[in-house]
N, C-alpha and C positions, 0 to 999 in steps of 0.2 A: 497206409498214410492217413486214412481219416479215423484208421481208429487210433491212432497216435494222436491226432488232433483232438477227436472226442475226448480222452483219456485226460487231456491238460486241460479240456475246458471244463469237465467234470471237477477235476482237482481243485480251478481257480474259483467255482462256484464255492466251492467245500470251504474254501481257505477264508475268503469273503465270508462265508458265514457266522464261521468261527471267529474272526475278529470284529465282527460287528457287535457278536454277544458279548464277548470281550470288552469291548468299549462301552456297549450297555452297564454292563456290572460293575465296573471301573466308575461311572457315572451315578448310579446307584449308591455304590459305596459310600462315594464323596457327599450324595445328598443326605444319606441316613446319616452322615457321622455330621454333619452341618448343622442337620436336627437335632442333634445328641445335645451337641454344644448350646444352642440356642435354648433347649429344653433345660439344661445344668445351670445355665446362667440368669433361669428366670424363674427361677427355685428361690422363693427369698431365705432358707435354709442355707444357701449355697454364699459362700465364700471364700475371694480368691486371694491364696496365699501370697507373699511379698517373697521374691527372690532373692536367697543370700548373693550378698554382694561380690563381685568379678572378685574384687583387691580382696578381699577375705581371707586370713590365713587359712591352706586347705583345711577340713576337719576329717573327723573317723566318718565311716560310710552310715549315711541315716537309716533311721531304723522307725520306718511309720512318718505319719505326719502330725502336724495341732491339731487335724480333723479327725485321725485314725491314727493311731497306737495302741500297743500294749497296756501302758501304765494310767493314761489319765483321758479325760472326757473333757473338752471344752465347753464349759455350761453358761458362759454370759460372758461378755466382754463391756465396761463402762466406759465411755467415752471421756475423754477431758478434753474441753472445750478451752480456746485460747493460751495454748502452752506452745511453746517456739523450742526450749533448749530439751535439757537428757533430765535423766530420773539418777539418783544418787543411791538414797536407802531409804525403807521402808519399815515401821513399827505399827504395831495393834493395839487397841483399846479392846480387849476380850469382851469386858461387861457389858459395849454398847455395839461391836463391830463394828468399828470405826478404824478405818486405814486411812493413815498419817504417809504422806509420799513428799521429799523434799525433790521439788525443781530446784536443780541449783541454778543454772543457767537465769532462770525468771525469780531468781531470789524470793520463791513463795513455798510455801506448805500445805499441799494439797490435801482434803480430808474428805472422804468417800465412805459411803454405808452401805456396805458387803452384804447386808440382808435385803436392803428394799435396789441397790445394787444402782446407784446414781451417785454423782457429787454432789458435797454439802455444804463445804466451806473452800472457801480459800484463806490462808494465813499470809499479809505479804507485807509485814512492817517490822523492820528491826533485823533483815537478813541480810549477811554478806556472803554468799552461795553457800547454804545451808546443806548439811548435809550427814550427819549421826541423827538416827533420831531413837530416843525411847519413852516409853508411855510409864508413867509408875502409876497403878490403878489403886494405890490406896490412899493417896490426899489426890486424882483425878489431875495428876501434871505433865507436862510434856517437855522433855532435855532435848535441845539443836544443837550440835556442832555448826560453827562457819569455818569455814575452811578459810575464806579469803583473808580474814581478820584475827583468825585464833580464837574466838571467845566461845565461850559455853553457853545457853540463854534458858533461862525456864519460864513454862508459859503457864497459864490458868488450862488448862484441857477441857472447861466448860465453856467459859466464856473469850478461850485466846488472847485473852491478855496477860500484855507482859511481866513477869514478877523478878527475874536477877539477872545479871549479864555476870559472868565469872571469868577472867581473862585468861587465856591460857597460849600455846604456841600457832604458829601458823600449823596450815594442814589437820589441825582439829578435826576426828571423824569418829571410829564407830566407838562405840561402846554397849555395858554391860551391866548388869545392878545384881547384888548379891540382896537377897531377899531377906535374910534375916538380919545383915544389919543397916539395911538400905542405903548401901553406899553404890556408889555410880564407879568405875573404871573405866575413865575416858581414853583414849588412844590422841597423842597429839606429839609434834615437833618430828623429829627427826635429822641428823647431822648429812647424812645420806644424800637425802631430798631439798639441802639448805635450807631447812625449817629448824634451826638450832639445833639444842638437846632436845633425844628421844624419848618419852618416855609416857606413864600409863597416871594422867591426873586421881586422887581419888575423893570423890564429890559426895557429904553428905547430902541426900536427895530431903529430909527433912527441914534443912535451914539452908541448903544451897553455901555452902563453905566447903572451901578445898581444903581436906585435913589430912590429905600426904600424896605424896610423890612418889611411882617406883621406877628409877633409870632404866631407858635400854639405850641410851645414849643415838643409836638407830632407829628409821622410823617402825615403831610397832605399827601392826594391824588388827587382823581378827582375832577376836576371842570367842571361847566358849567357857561354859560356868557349869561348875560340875554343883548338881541341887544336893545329892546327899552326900559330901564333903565339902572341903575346904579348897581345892586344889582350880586352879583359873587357868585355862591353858590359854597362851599368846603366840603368833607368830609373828617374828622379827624376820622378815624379807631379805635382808642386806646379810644377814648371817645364814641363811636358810635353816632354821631353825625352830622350834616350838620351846616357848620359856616357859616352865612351869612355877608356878607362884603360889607359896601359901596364903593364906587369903587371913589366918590370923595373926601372922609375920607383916604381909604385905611384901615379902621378899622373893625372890626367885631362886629357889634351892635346886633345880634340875634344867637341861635344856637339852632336848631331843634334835641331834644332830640330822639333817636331811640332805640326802643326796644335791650337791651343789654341782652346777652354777645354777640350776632351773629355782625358782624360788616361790615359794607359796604364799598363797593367796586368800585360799578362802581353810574357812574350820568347822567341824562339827562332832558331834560325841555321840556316842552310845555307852552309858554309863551303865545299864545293865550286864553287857556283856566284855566290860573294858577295851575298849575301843575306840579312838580316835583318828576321823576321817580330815586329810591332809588334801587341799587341790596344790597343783604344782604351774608354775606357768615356765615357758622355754627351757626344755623343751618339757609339753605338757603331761598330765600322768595325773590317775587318782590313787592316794597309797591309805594304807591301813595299817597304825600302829599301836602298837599294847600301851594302854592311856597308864601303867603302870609304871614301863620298863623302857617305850619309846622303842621297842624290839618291832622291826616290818614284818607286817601278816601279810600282805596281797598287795599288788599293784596291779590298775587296767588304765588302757588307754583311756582317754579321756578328750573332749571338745576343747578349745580353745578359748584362752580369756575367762577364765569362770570367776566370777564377780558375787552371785549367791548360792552356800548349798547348805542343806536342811536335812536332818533327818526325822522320819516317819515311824516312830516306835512302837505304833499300833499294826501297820503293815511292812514293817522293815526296811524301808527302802529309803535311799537319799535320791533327794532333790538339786540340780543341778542349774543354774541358769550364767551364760557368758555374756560378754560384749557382742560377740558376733551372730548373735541373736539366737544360739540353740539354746534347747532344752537337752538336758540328757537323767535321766533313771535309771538309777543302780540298783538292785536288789541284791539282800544280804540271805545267803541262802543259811549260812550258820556263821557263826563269829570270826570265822577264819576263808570263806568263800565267799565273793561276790561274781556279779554275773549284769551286763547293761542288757536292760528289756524293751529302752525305748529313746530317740535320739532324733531330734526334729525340730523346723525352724521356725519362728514366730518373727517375730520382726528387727530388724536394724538396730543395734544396740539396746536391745531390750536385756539386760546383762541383772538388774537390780528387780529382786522375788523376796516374796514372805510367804511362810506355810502358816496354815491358819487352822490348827490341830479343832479347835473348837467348832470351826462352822466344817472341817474337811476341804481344805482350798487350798490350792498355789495359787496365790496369785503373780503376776505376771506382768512389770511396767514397762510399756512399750511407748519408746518417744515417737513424736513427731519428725523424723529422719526421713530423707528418701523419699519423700512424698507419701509417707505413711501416715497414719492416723494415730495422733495419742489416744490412748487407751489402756485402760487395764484389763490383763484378760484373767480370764478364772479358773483353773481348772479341778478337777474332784475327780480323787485317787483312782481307779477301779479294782475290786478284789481280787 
């Protein structure tokens, strides 16, 4: 009997011990990891990412973060001070890196210097939520779309003042400039949208006169501008389609049928290897088709809402940016394979990017949403 006794009071000693160290370690644990955090957060290096939102249509599974990824390096972020609404579209002044950012919301035009990496100007007279923007660097002028009012407006790109208002349909947005004969192709109206007739205004950019019209009766959107021909591709939404346009007709002789009801959104080219990259929205998808024959090469899933995408003809790759604030990176492995490297979130309707082939930059307009900070973020490719 007492060594039956001994035996359990040995045990109970044993068992005590072991949960005590237990509890130790446990305790331990929790302080080192308390430390960890405290130590990350006082890293002025260290910044803490914004969580995509609950309501967010789900997206494809991320791949990396803004901090770490595959494809790109987050190298500065410039702050905008006093901006309340979203970002629209973005254009560049190459010769001076100067980025042009339409607040349509705050009816202004934000101007920022990508080198010294601050803002410089604000433009906020004569907009009614502004929102196409392009830079022509050879008289230094700058083209607005207003959406709310239809008109066209061009500005002095030195001094910001105003030079022609050019009236066109409501929903006025992106556009486009063919280089050799510096004409503008504006995207505006649409029967769809109840902004009238659809169609693509065409704006000499030397005396600001509209000197023709090409119907899509529907509202067009993106284009892409092919440099060594003639050929403009457009996408008309309401058809799911891409219009192709001769540019010394001004006609549309072709139109590349796409998978319908999803309808596309955003465009971009690779005119080396004839290829044009199509985003699709509901349900979403990236497709690739012969810029020739409109014949499908590949399709991948793709992020939701995609609003800008770019491609990268020094490293191959397109650039992706949605509404719902992802980034996503395609890489083209040859003209007929693609492959996503990298897919991650920056902030709340951060959906509106420009690729900045000159300085090597995405950059990247993130509103004031959600208790976030306007800002533009910057990121630089990696090999």
């Amino acid at each position: 009997m007492k060594d039956l006794q001994n035996i359990l009071l040995l045990s109970f000693v044993a068992f005590g011990c072991v949960a005590t160290v237990q509890a130790q370690d446990t305790r331990e644990s929790a302080v080192a990891g308390m430390r960890k955090v405290e130590t990350k957060e006082m890293d002025p290096n260290f910044t803490q990412e914004p969580a995509p939102s609950a309501n967010a249509p789900s997206q494809p599974p991320s791949l990396g973060t803004a901090q770490s990824n595959a494809a790109l390096t987050l190298v500065g972020r410039i702050p905008v001070p006093r901006m309340t609404g979203t970002w629209d579209h973005l254009t560049l002044d190459a010769a001076t890196d100067r980025l042009f950012a339409s607040a349509q919301e705050d009816n202004q035009v934000r101007v920022f210097d990508l080198r010294a990496r601050k803002p410089l100007y604000t433009m906020s007279s004569g907009f009614t939520r502004p929102q196409g923007l392009y830079y022509i660097p050879v008289d230094n002028t700058l083209a607005v779309t207003n959406g709310k009012d239809g008109t066209f407006r061009s500005f002095n790109g030195k001094t910001y003042e105003p030079i022609k208002i050019v009236p066109l349909s409501l929903g006025a947005d992106m556009m486009d400039m063919d280089r050799r004969t510096r004409y503008l192709y504006v995207d505006h109206g649409g029967t769809d949208s109840n902004r009238g007739p659809g169609g693509l205004a065409i704006i000499d950019s030397k005396d600001w006169r509209k000197v023709g019209e090409i119907p899509t009766e529907l509202r067009p959107a993106a284009l892409a501008m092919e440099k060594g021909g003639n050929r403009l591709y457009l996408l008309i939404p309401g058809l799911a389609q891409v219009g192709v346009i001769d540019r010394a007709t001004n006609q549309i002789y072709a139109r590349f049928q796409l998978k319908a009801p999803a309808q596309p959104t955003a465009l971009a080219l690779d005119e080396v290897r004839h290829r044009l990259f199509v985003d699709m929205r509901r349900p979403s998808s990236f497709n690739v088709l012969n810029s020739d024959t409109g014949k499908p090469v590949a399709t991948l899933d793709t992020i939701d809402g995609v609003e800008s995408m770019y491609y990268d003809a020094k490293l191959r790759r397109i650039y992706m940016t949605a509404l719902d604030g992802y980034v996503q990176v395609i890489q083209q492995i040859n003209a007929d394979h693609y492959k996503t490297i990298a897919r991650f979130f920056t902030g709340h309707h951060a959906g509106t990017s420009q690729w900045v082939p000159n300085l090597n930059l995405l950059c990247v307009a993130v509103p004031p949403v959600d208790g976030q900070a306007a800002e533009i973020w910057l990121f630089q490719p990696k090999p």
